[in-house]
C-alpha atoms as an extended CHARMM CRD file, in Angstrom:
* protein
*
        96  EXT
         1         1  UNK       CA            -31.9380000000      106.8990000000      119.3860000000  PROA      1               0.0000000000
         2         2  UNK       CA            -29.8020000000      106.1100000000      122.6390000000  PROA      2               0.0000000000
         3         3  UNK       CA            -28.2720000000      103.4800000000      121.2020000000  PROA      3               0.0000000000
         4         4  UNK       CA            -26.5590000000      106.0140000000      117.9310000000  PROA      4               0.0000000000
         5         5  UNK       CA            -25.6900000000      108.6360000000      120.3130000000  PROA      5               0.0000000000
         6         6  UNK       CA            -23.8540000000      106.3680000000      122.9630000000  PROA      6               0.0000000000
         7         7  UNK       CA            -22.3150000000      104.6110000000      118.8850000000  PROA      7               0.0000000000
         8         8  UNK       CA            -21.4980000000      107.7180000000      117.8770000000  PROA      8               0.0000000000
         9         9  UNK       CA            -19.8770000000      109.0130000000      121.0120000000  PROA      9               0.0000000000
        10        10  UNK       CA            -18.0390000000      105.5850000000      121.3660000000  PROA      10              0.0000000000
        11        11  UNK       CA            -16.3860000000      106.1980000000      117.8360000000  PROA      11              0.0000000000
        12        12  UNK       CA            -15.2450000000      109.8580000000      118.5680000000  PROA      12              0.0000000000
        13        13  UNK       CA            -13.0660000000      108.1720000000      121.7680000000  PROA      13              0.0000000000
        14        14  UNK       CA            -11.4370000000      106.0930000000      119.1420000000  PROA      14              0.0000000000
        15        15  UNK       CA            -10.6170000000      109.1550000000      117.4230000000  PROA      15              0.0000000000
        16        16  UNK       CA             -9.9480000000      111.3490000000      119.5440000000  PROA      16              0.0000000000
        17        17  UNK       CA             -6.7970000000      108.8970000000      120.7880000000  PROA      17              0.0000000000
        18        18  UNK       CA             -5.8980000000      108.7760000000      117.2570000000  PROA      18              0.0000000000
        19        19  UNK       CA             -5.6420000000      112.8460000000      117.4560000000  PROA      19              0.0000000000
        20        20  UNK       CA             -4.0000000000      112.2970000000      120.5560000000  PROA      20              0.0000000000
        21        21  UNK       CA             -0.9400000000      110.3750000000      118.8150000000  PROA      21              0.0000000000
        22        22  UNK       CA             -1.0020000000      112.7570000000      116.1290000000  PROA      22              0.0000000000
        23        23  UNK       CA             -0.0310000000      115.6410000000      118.1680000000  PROA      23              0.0000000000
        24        24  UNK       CA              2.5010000000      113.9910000000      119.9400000000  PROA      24              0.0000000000
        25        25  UNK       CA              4.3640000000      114.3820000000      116.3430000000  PROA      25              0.0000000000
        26        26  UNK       CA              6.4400000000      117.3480000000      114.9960000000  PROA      26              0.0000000000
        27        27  UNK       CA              4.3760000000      119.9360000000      113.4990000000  PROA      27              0.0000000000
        28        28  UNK       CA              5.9570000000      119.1740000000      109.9020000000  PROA      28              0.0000000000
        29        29  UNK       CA              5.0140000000      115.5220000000      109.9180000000  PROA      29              0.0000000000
        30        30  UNK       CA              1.6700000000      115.6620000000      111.2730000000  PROA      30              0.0000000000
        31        31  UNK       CA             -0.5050000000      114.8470000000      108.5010000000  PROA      31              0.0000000000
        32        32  UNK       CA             -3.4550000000      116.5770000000      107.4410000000  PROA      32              0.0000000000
        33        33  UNK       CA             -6.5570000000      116.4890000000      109.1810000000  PROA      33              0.0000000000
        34        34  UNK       CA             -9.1800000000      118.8430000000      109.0930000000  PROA      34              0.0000000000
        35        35  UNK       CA             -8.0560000000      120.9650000000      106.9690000000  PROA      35              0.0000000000
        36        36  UNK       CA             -8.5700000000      117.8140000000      104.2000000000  PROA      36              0.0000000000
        37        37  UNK       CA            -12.1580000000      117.3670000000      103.6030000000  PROA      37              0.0000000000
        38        38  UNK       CA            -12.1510000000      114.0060000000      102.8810000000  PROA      38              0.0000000000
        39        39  UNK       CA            -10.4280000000      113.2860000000      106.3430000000  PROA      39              0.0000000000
        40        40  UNK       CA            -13.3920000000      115.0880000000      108.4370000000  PROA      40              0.0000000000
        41        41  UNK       CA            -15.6280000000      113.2670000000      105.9090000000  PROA      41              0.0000000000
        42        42  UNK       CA            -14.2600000000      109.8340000000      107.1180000000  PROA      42              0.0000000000
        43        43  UNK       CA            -14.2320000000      111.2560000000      110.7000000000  PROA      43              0.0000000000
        44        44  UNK       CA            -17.5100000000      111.8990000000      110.7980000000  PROA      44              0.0000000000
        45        45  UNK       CA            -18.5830000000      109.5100000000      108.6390000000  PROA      45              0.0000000000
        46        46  UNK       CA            -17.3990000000      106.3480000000      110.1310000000  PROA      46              0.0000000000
        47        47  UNK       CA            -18.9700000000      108.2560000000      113.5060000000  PROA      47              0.0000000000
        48        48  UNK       CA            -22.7820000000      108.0910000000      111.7750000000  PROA      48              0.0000000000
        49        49  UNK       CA            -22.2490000000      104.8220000000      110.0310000000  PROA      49              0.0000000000
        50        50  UNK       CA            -21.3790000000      103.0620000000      113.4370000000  PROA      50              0.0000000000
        51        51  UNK       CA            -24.5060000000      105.0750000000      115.0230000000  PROA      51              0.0000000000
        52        52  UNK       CA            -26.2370000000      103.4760000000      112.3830000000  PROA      52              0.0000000000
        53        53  UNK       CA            -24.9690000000      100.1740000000      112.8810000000  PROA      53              0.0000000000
        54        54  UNK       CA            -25.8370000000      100.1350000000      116.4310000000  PROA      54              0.0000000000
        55        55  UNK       CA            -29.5340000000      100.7970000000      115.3760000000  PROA      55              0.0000000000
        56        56  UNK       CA            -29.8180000000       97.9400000000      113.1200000000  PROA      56              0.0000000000
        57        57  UNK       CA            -28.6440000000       95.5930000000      116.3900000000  PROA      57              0.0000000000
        58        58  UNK       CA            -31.3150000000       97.0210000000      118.2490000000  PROA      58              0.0000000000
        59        59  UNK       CA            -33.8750000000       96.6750000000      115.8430000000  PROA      59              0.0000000000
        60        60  UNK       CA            -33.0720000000       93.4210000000      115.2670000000  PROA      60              0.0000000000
        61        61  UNK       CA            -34.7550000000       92.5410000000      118.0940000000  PROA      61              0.0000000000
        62        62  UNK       CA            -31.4100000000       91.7120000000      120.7970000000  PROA      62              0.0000000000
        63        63  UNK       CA            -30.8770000000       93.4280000000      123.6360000000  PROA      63              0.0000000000
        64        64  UNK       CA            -28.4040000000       96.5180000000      123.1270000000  PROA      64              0.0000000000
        65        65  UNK       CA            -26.9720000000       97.9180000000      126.4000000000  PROA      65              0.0000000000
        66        66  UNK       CA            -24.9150000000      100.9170000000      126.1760000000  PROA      66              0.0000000000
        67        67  UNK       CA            -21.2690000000      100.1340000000      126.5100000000  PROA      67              0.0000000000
        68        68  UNK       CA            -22.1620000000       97.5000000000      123.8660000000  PROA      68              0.0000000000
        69        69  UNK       CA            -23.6040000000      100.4100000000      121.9210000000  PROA      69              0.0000000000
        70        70  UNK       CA            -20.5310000000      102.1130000000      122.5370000000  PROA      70              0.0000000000
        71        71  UNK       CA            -18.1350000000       98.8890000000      121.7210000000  PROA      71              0.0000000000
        72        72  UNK       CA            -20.0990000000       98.7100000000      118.0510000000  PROA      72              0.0000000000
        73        73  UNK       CA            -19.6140000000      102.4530000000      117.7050000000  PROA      73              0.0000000000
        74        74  UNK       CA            -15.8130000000      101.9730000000      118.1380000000  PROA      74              0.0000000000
        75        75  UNK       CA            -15.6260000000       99.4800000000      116.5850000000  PROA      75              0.0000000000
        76        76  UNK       CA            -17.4540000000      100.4930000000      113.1050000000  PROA      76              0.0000000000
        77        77  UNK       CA            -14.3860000000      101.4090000000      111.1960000000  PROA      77              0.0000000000
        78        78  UNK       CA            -13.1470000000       98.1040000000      111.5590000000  PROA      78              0.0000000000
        79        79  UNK       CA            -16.2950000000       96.3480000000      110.8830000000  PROA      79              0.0000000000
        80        80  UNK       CA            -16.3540000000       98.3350000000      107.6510000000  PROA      80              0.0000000000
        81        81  UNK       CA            -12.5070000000       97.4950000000      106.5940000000  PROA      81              0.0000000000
        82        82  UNK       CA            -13.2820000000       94.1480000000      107.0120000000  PROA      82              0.0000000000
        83        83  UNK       CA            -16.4410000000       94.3730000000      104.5340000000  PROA      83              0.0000000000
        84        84  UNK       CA            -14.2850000000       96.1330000000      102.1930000000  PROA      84              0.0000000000
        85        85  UNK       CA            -11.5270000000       93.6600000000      101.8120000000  PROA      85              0.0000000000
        86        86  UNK       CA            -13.3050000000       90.5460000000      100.8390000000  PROA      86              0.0000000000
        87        87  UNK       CA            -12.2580000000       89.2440000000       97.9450000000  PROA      87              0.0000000000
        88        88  UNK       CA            -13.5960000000       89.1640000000       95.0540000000  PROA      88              0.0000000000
        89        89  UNK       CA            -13.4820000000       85.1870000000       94.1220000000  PROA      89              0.0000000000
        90        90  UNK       CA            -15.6000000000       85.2300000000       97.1140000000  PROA      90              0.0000000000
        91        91  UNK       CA            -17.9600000000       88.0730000000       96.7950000000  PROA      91              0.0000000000
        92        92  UNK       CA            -21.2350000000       86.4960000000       95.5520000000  PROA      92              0.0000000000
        93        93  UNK       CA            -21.9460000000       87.3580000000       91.8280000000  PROA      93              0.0000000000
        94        94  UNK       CA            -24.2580000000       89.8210000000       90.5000000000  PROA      94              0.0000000000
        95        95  UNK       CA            -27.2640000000       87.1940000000       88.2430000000  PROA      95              0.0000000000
        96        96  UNK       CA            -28.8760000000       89.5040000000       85.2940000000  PROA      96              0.0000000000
């Protein structure tokens, strides 16, 4: 469980410098953010998924310390881009 806290806590640094840039920009061309639901999904989402990620490492039987915890929680949305934009010549095919 310390693992997906110190994740999770490691993701919200990454976004909380993203909020940090956001504000630096005029009032009229900051985008939406909570206010949109599907941006507070992704903010928190991406936060539990890389909480989640850290607990598979640790299950898997390797040594998880936490600033690696924290590195995996950071780096989770990432991780997940890169899943999404495999192609699909390379994707293995469904058999059935």
């Amino acid at each position: 469980m310390r693992e997906f806290l110190f994740a999770f806590f490691g993701g919200l640094a990454i976004n909380a410098l993203r909020l940090f840039e956001i504000a630096k920009l005029p009032i009229p061309e900051r985008p939406k953010t909570f206010s949109d639901w599907l941006y507070a999904l992704q903010f928190f989402g991406t936060r539990l998924i890389g909480g989640v990620l850290a607990l598979a490492y640790s299950m898997s039987g390797t040594a998880l310390t936490p600033i690696l915890a924290v590195n995996i929680g950071a780096s989770a949305p990432l991780i997940l881009k890169t899943f999404a934009s495999v192609p699909r010549e390379i994707r293995p095919k469904r058999v059935g």
